[in-house]
N, C-alpha and C positions, 0 to 999 in steps of 0.2 A: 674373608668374603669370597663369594666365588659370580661368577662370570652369568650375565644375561643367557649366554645358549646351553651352561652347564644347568643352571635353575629350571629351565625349559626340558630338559633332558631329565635332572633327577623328579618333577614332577608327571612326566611322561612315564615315567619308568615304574610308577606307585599306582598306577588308572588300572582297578579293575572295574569292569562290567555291572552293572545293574543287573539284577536278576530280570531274566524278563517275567512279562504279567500279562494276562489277556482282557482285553479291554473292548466295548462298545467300540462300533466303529464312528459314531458320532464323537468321541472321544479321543481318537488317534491322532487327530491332526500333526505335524508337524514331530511326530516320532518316527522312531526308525524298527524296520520290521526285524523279528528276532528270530522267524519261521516263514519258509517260503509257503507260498498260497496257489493252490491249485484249484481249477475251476473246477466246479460240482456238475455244470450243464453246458449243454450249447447254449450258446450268445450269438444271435438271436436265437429262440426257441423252436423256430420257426422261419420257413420264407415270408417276408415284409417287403412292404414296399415303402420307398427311402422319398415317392409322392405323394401330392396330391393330382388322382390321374385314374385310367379306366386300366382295367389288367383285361388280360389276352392272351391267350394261345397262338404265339405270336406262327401268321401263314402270310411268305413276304406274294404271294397272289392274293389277298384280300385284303381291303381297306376298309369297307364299309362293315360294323359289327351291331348286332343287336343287343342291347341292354338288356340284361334280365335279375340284375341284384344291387346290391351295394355290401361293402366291407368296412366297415369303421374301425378305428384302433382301440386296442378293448373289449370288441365284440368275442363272444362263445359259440356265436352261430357261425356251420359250415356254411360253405355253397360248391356249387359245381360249375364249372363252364363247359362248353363245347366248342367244337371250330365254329369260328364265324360269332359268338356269341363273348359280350365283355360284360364286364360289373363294375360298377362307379367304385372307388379306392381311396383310400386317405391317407397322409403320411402314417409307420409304423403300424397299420394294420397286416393281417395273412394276406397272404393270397389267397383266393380260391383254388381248388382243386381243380386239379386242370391247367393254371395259367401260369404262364414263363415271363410274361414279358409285363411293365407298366408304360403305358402311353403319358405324359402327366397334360394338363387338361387345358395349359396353352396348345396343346398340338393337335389337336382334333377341334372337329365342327361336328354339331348335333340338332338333330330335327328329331321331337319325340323323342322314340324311343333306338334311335338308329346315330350312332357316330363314324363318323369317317376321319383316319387317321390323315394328317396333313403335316408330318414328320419322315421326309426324305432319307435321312440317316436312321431313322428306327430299325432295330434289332434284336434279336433272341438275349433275354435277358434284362433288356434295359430298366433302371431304376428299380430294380430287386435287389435285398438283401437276403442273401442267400444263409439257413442255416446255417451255425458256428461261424457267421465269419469273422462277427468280433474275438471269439474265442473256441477253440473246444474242450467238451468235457476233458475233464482230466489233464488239459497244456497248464502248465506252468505259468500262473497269471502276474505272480510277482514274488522278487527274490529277498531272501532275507538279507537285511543291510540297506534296502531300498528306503530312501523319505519317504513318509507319507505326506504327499506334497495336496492341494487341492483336489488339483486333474485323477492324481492316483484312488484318493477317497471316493470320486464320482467313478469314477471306472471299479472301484471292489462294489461299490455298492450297487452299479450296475450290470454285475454277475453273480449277484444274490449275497455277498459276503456282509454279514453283520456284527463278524467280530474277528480282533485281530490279537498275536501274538504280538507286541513290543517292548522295549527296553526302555523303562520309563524315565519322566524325567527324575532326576534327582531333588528330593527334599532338603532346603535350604534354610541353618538359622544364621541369623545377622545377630552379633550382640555389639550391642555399643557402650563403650569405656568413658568416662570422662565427667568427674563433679560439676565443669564447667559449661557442659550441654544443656541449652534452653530447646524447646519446642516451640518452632514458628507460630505466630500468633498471640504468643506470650512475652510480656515484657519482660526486655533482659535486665538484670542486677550487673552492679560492677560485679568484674572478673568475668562476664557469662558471653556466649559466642551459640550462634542459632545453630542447631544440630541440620544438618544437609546432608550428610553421608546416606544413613537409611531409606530418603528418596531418590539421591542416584540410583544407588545399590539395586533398589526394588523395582525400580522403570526398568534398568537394564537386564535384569534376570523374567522380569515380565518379558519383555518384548521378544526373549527368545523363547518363551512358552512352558518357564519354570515360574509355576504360580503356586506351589505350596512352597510360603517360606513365613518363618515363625521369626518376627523382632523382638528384639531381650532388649533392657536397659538396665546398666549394673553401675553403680557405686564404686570409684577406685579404691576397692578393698580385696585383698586377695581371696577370703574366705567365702564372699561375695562373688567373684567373680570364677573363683573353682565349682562352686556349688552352680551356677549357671550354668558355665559350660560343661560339664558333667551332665546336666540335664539337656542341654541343646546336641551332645552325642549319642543320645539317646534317641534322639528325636528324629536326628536329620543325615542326612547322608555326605552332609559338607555343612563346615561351619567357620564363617568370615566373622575374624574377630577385628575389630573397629577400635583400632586406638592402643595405647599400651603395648607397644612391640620394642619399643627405643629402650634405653638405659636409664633410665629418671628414676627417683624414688615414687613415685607413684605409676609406674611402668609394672606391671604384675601377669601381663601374659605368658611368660616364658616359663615364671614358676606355676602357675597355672595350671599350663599344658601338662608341665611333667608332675604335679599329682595329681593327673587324671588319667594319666600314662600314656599320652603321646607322647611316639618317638620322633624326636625334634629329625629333619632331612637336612633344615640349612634353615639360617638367621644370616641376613644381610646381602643383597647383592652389591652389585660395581657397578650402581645405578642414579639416575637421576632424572626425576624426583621418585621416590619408595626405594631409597636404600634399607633400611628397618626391614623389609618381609620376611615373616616367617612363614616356613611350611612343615608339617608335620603328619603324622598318619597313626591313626588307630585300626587294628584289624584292617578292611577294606573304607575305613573313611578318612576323609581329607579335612585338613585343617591350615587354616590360612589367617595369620596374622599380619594386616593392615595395618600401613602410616593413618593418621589418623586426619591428615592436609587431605580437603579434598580430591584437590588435584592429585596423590599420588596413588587415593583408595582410587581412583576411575583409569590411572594410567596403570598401577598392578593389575588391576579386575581385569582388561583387554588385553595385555601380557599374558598373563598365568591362570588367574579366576577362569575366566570364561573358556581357552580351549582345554580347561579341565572340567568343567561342568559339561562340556560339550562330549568329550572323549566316553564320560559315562555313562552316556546313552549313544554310544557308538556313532557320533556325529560328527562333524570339521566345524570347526571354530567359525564363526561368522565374520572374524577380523581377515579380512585377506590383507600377504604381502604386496606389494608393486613394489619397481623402482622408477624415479621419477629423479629429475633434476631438480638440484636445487636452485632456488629464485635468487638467493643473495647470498652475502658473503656472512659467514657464520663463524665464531672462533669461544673454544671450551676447554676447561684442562682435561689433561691427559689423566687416567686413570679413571676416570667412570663414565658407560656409555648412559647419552644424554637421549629420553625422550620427550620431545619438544613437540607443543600444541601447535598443527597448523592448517593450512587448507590445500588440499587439492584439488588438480584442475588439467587438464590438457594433457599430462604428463609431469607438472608442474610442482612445485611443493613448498610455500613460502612458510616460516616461523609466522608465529604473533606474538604481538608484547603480549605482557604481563605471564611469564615463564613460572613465577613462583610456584612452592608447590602449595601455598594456601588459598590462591587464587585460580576461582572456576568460570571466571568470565572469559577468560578467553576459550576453554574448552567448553561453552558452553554455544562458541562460533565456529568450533572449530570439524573439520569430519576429517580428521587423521592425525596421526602421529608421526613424528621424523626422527627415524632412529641415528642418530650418530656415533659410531663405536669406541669405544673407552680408549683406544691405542691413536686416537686423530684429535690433534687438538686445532688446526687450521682446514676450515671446508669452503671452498670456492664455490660463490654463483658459477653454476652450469655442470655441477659436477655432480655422479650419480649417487643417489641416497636410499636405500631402505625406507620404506612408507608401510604403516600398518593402517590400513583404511578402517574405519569404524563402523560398526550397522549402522541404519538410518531409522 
């Protein structure tokens, strides 16, 4: 068996890249750019005004201006001003030709067709946005490696960009092992247990914005389960095998893998709970065989699964470390580090019952993990712990 941070490492050390792919920008969400992005134009296109307000050729000897247009945002029509002359203005419209400055339309008083500025501090310029200011032709608008975060997608699309270079997300199959899996909603027979793993599995790979993922259900039979998975590495660019990793006679992943010709990296760590995981690799794909206890597929998956799904579309894990004291006094044997369901708070980090690895109620309360390391078998309340925070 080998070690929590060597498993970390020989998994890290296997991540290549996604090919990148160019994609609708309505589509990019939450990917990561593969190609830097340079602006095509000025942003604004144009001098605009950032009110609603009268523009002017701003002359700080005159106050009173005559009206003689209007600019709306939108509009195609020019106009012109002259000294002494203004035109009613609207946010994001031109300027008129001619005008420097926007008055906005709490600060002036109007009779007809005549306003008189009543802004003290007015000045050459005021509430103009002046060509290129958000960007100019040709700067550098965004770097490759960058999220494309909300704010980023409204800012490309707000200097014309409609399509982007990224590194997409990875295609994902789930196969799930086990004669004794019923499907909720169905009554179970002696010997039979409700299958839960596949709706963990698929919230958590949703909610980081890996939505093509193909579910298998296989028969514990090897033949059965080669010919599946041989077709789900076909398919998918990572594939979590559910079940069947342990030693049992009806345990067939290990042989599996290798007539499909994954080369096995490592079977078992110094862990607890998913001592069982396997990891393995074909050409550029990844292969991960899963305890089959709920609790250990959801404590691997935020270990290992996820910042390797993450890495392949060049992104950071969404499990952050902290450390945080621990609430109480904790005692484990030595030789396998333990991760334990618990809740964080303050800086804080208490265990919860129900530890087992078949039980998902407590991590079903829980938003973190407590690493405790395999060489410490007595952990004092107040003493500092490794914490893997979980998304939300």
């Amino acid at each position: 068996m080998i070690t929590v941070d060597q498993a970390k490492q020989i998994i890290a050390e296997n991540i290549t890249l996604l090919q990148p792919v160019n994609v609708p920008l309505n589509l990019a969400a939450r990917h990561t750019l593969a190609a830097d992005i340079y602006a095509k134009f000025d942003i604004p296109a144009f001098r605009q005004s950032s009110m609603d307000g009268y523009a002017i050729k701003f002359e700080e000897s005159i106050k009173t201006y005559t009206l003689v247009g209007e600019m709306a945002a939108g509009t195609n029509q020019s106009l012109t001003i002259g000294n002494g002359e203004t035109s009613r203005i609207f946010t994001g419209a031109p300027l008129p030709e001619g005008a420097d400055t926007v008055v906005m339309q709490e600060k002036i008083s109007r009779s007809a067709d005549q306003i008189t500025i009543e802004d003290p501090k007015a000045t050459i310029g005021l509430n103009v946005r002046e060509k290129g200011a958000e960007i100019k032709a040709g700067a550098l608008a965004m770097q490759a490696g960058s999220l494309l975060t909300p704010a980023a997608l409204g800012f490309l699309a707000g200097i014309g960009i409609s399509e982007v270079t990224v590194f997409p997300m990875p295609k994902v199959s789930i196969i799930l092992t086990g004669n004794e899996l019923q499907q909720p909603g169905k009554p179970l027979a002696f010997g039979q247990v409700y299958e839960s793993n596949s709706y963990s599995l698929s919230a958590a790979l949703k909610s980081e914005g890996i939505l093509d993922i193909n579910l298998l259900w296989v028969n514990d039979n090897l033949e059965s389960l080669t010919e599946t998975l041989h077709t789900a590495m076909n398919e998918s660019d990572v594939v979590l095998l559910n079940g069947g990793v342990s030693v049992g006679d009806y345990d067939y992943v290990i042989a599996a893998a290798e007539k499909c010709g994954i080369e096995q990296k490592f079977h078992k760590i110094k862990q607890k709970p998913g001592k069982p995981l396997y990891f393995g690799t074909k050409e550029q794909k990844l292969v991960f065989g899963l305890p089959g206890n709920p609790s250990s597929v959801l404590s691997c998956y935020y270990n290992y699964v996820l910042p390797a799904i993450k890495a392949l579309s060049k992104q950071q894990s969404s499990v952050k470390e902290v450390e945080a004291k621990l609430e109480i006094d904790y005692e484990k044997p030595i030789g396998l580090t333990h991760f334990l369901k618990g809740i964080y708070a303050n800086g804080k980090a208490k265990p919860l019952n129900a530890q087992e690895s078949f039980r998902l109620s407590s991590f079903a309360q829980s938003n973190c993990l407590i690493r405790l390391n395999e060489d410490q078998q007595y952990f004092m309340a107040g003493e500092k712990v490794t914490v893997l925070l979980l998304p939300e």
